[in-house]
C-alpha positions, -999 to 999 in steps of 0.1 A, spaced: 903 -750 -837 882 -717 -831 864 -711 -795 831 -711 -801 811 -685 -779 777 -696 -763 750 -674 -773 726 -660 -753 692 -680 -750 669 -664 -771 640 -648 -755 604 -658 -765 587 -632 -785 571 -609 -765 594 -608 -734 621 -581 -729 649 -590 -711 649 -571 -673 680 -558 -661 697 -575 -630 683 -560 -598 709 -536 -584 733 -552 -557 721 -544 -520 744 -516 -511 752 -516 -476 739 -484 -457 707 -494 -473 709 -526 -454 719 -508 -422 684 -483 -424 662 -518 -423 684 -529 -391 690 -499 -370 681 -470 -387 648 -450 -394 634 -477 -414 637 -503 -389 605 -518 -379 598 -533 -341 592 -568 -338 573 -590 -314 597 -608 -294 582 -641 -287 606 -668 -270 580 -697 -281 590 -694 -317 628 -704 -306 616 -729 -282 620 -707 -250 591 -707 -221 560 -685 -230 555 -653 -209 521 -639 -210 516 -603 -213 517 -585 -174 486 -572 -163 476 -539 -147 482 -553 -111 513 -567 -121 522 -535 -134 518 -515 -106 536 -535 -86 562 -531 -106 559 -492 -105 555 -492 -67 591 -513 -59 610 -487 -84 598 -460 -68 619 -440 -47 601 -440 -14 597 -476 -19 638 -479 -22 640 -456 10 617 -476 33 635 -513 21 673 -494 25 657 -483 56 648 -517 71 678 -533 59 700 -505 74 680 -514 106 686 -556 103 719 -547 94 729 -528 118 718 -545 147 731 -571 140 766 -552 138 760 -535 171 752 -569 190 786 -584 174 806 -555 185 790 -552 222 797 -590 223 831 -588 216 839 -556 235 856 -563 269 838 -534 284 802 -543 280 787 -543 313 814 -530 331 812 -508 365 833 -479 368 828 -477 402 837 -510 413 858 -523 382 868 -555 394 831 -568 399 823 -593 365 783 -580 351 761 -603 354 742 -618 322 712 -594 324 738 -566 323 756 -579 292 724 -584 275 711 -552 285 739 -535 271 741 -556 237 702 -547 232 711 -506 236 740 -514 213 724 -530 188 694 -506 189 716 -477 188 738 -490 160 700 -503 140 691 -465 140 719 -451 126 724 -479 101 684 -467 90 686 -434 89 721 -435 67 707 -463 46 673 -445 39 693 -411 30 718 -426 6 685 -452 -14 665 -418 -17 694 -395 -30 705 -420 -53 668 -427 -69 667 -389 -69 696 -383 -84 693 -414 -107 656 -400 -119 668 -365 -126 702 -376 -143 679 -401 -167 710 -429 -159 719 -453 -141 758 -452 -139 787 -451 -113 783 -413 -105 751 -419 -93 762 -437 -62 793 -414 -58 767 -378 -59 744 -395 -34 778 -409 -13 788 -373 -13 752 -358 -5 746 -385 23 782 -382 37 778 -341 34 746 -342 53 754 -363 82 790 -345 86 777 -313 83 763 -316 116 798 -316 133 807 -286 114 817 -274 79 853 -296 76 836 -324 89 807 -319 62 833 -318 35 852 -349 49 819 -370 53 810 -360 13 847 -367 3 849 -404 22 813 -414 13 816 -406 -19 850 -424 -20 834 -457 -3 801 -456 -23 823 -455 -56 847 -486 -46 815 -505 -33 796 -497 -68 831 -506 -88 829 -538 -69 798 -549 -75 799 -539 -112 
């Protein structure tokens, strides 16, 4: 027995018979997604089921500009060096042995208004410093960060070595250099961390 070959259908009279479309090549594919040809698209999470977010207005807006702009980074760093710090200095003065002490007549025990006294300049003391260093570093990294165009690990480590730099410098060129070397050191293990 012979294998018998289906024919093509015929074609009505009239009609040419189109060529297959070509097949979708690839990098033509890749234009539409991330290439040239790509075209933005209107995210909205209601279509998937997700919670509608209205479009942010002007006030909203502005808030948002204030609290990423660098002063506003400075003054937060600033109070939060302050909290923080003394906070630290009241936990160190209340676990130093020394606090209130007399040199004059060391066996005499302070009294409570003495220890206080003495935790409050402590804490005070250590709340300024804590500001100040906290304010630096917030504004040299937002500077730095707005001039480099990223936000990355080297940021921290410039402003570490800027802020360290600055307050060393004070004691003296080797101390300068020191300060920049260790902040820098601590800012990047701190940024490493928390990344």
């Amino acid at each position: 027995p012979r294998a018998v070959m289906a024919a093509p259908p015929p074609s009505a009279a009239g009609e040419s018979s189109s060529p297959p479309p070509p097949p979708l090549q690839y990098s033509v594919l890749l234009e539409h997604l991330v290439g040239d040809k790509r075209r933005p698209r209107a995210w909205d999470p209601a279509v998937f089921g997700g919670i509608p977010c209205p479009p942010k207005s002007e006030e909203q807006k502005m808030v948002e500009r204030v609290m990423e702009s660098c002063p506003f980074k400075a003054a937060l760093a600033c109070v939060g060096g302050f909290v923080l710090g003394g906070a630290f200095g009241i936990f160190t003065a209340g676990i130093d042995t020394n606090v209130g002490f007399d040199p004059k007549d060391p066996y005499r025990t302070p009294t409570a208004k003495e220890v206080l006294k003495d935790m409050g300049q402590r804490g005070i003391s250590y709340a300024k410093n804590f500001a100040i260093v906290g304010a630096m570093f917030s504004c040299t990294e937002c500077v730095v960060e707005s001039y480099r165009g990223k936000s990355d690990w080297k940021n921290s480590v410039i402003s570490g070595c800027i802020t360290g730099g600055a307050i060393g410098f004070r004691a003296g060129l080797k101390a300068g250099v020191i300060g920049c070397g260790g902040f820098a050191a601590f800012s990047a293990a701190v940024d490493y961390y928390l990344r």
